[in-house]
C-alpha positions, 0 to 999 in steps of 0.5 A: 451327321452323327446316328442314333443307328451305333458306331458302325452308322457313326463311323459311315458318317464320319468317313463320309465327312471326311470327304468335306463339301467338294465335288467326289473324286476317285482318290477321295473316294478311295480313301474314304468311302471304299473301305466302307465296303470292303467285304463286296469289293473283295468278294469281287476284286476281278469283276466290274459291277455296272449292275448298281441299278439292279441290287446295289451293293451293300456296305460292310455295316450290314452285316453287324446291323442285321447281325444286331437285330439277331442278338436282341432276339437271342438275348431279350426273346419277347421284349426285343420288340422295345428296341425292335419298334424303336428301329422302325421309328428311326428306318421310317425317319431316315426315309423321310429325310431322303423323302422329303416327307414332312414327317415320319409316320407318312413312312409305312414299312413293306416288304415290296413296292407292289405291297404299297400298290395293292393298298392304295388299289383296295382304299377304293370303295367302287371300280377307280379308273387308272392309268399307267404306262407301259414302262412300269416295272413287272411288280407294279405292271402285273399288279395293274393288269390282274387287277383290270382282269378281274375287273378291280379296276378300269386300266388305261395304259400309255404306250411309249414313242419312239425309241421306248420314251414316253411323252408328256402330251401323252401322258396328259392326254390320257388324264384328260380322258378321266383317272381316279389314280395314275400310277406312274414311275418318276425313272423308267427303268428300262431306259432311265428315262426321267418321266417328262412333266411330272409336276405338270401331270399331278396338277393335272390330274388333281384339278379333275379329282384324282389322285398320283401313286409315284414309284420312286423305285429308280429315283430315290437316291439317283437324283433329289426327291421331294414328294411334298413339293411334288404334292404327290399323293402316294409314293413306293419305293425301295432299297434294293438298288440305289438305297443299298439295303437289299430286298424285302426294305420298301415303303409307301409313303402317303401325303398327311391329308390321306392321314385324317382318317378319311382314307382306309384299305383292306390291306391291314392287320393287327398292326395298325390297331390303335394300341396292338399290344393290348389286343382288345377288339372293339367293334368296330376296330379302332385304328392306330392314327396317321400313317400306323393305320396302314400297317398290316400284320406282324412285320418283317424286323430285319429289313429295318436293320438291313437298310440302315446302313444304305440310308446313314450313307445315302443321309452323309453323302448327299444325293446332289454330289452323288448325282453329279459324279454319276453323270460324270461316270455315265458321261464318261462311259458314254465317250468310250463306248462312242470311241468304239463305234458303240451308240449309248444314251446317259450322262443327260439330267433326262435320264437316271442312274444307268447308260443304255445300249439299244441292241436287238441282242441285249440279252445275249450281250448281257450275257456275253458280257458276264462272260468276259467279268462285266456285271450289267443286265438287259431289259427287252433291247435295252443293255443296262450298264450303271456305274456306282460311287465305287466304279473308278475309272480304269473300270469303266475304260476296260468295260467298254473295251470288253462290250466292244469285244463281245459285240463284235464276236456276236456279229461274227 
């Protein structure tokens, strides 16, 4: 797949063509994909990065693609704003693909997830009725229950089972119960639970005349999305863990009978006028067509630039043939950890990207383990450990040796 983005997005789509069609292997990888991103993998030779479900880590294009965006500025001034818009087109149509949204301008640029909650929150004219759950991510959860606070919305938030996990009777029965909008994440991202039911929620709560903002957040690029087949009303998301393009690069994606016209928010600006560089005024404002309407005001440019790498390799490789090699990965660790009396969940087709520990003391096992040069991350008593295409194997064999050390010097 050859790219629009220059020669550096041609030479990631080369590299990863080299691979072929096989299932990955580590020798394949690297010699194809880690010199992608050599600048990370030196900066960190003698660190073990099972952080990847955090800030994923970028490749070497990056750094010229933002680099790019800074020169038409210093070169072209105002009319860097031509090659500018042209870059957002091709970030929204990259997005798309790895979407599958049926086109582009679905694709509304933000510069966070909760960004994207916030509009569809204030597209409703009277107090809507929300449910979420208890296992969304501290963006979107602060959002909701400051809303409810205020008294912006009616939130009814699902509590999880046993074990931290959600259930789809649950989940189900709360829509029973009455929803304008549920919000929910299609992976948990505490414990990488995969939501149970998804397509069984959404019907359900279309047939009593709601509406689904899913956040995709733990999902894209960790197992295949398709937000037209899910029928999913909105969708947040963004680039700063499994994507590769680093924060501020986020997105709402709103499904085409949203895009008539007959949905509007608060949350706009000058950009989504209908032509904003006229800067005419007519009262009332005319607004841009389909999903240009929900643009707000002038819009961060370098987000574009630094999720364009992530995409082109995301686009390349496939999401399929990375899903299976990380469940192999994760699988992989899972035994190791088993050979050192370590309980750990992952490696199953109901979970994402990461292994979980459940440890009353994950935060200080976190912390632990950085100290011996293992990068992972704890939520509440959940120890987060996620291999990425570039973990190779004596990584994850020295990982569980060390995890294992400082458990047991905890315990002492």
């Amino acid at each position: 797949m050859r790219s629009s983005g220059g020669s550096e997005s041609n030479r990631i789509a080369d590299s990863v063509g080299a691979l072929g069609d096989a299932p990955l292997s580590e020798v394949g990888i690297a010699t194809h994909v880690a010199p992608l991103f050599s600048r990370v993998l030196e900066r960190r030779r003698s660190a073990i990065d099972l952080a990847n479900h955090s800030l994923g880590r970028p490749l070497d294009a990056t750094a010229v693609d933002v680099a790019e965006a800074i020169c038409l500025w210093q070169t072209r001034l105002g009319d860097a704003w031509d090659a500018w818009l042209t870059e957002l087109e091709a970030h929204r149509s990259r997005l798309a693909r790895l979407l599958g949204a049926p086109r582009s301008d679905c694709i509304v640029p933000k510069t966070s997830a909760g960004q994207g909650l916030r509009a569809i929150l204030n597209s409703y004219d009277r107090v809507p009725r929300v449910v979420a759950t208890r296992g969304e991510f501290d963006s979107i959860d602060v959002i909701l229950r400051q809303y409810a606070r205020r008294g912006r919305i009616d939130l009814t938030l699902v509590e999880p089972r046993e074990h931290g996990l959600f259930a789809a009777d649950d989940l189900l029965a709360a829509v029973r119960n009455g929803a304008d909008l549920v919000v929910v994440s299609q992976i948990v991202f505490n414990t990488g639970q995969v939501l149970p039911a998804l397509p069984a929620l959404i019907e359900a709560t279309h047939a009593r005349g709601g509406r689904v903002l899913l956040d995709v957040y733990h999902s894209l690029g960790v197992i295949p999305v398709d937000v037209a087949a899910l029928d999913v009303d909105f969708a947040v998301g963004g680039s700063y863990k499994y994507l590769r393009g680093g924060p501020g690069a986020c997105y709402l994606y709103l499904h085409p009978r949203h895009l008539d016209g007959s949905l509007a928010t608060l949350d706009i600006g000058w950009f989504a006028k209908r032509d904003p560089f006229l800067y005419e005024r007519p009262e009332p404002a005319e607004f841009a067509p389909g999903g240009n309407a929900f643009m707000e005001s002038t819009p961060a440019i370098l987000p574009w630039y630094q999720a364009r790498a992530g995409q082109v390799f995301m686009l390349a490789i496939g999401v399929a043939r990375l899903r299976a090699h990380s469940l192999a990965q994760q699988g992989r660790l899972v035994s190791l950890l088993a050979g050192k009396g370590i309980d750990a969940e992952g490696g199953t087709e109901s979970r994402g990207a990461f292994v979980v520990i459940r440890d009353l003391e994950a935060v200080a096992l976190a912390q632990a383990l950085e100290r011996r040069g293992v990068y992972g991350d704890a939520r509440g008593n959940f120890l987060r450990l996620c291999p990425d295409v570039l973990t190779t194997d004596a990584e994850l064999v020295a990982a569980a040796e060390r995890l294992a050390a400082a458990r047991a010097a905890l315990r002492r």
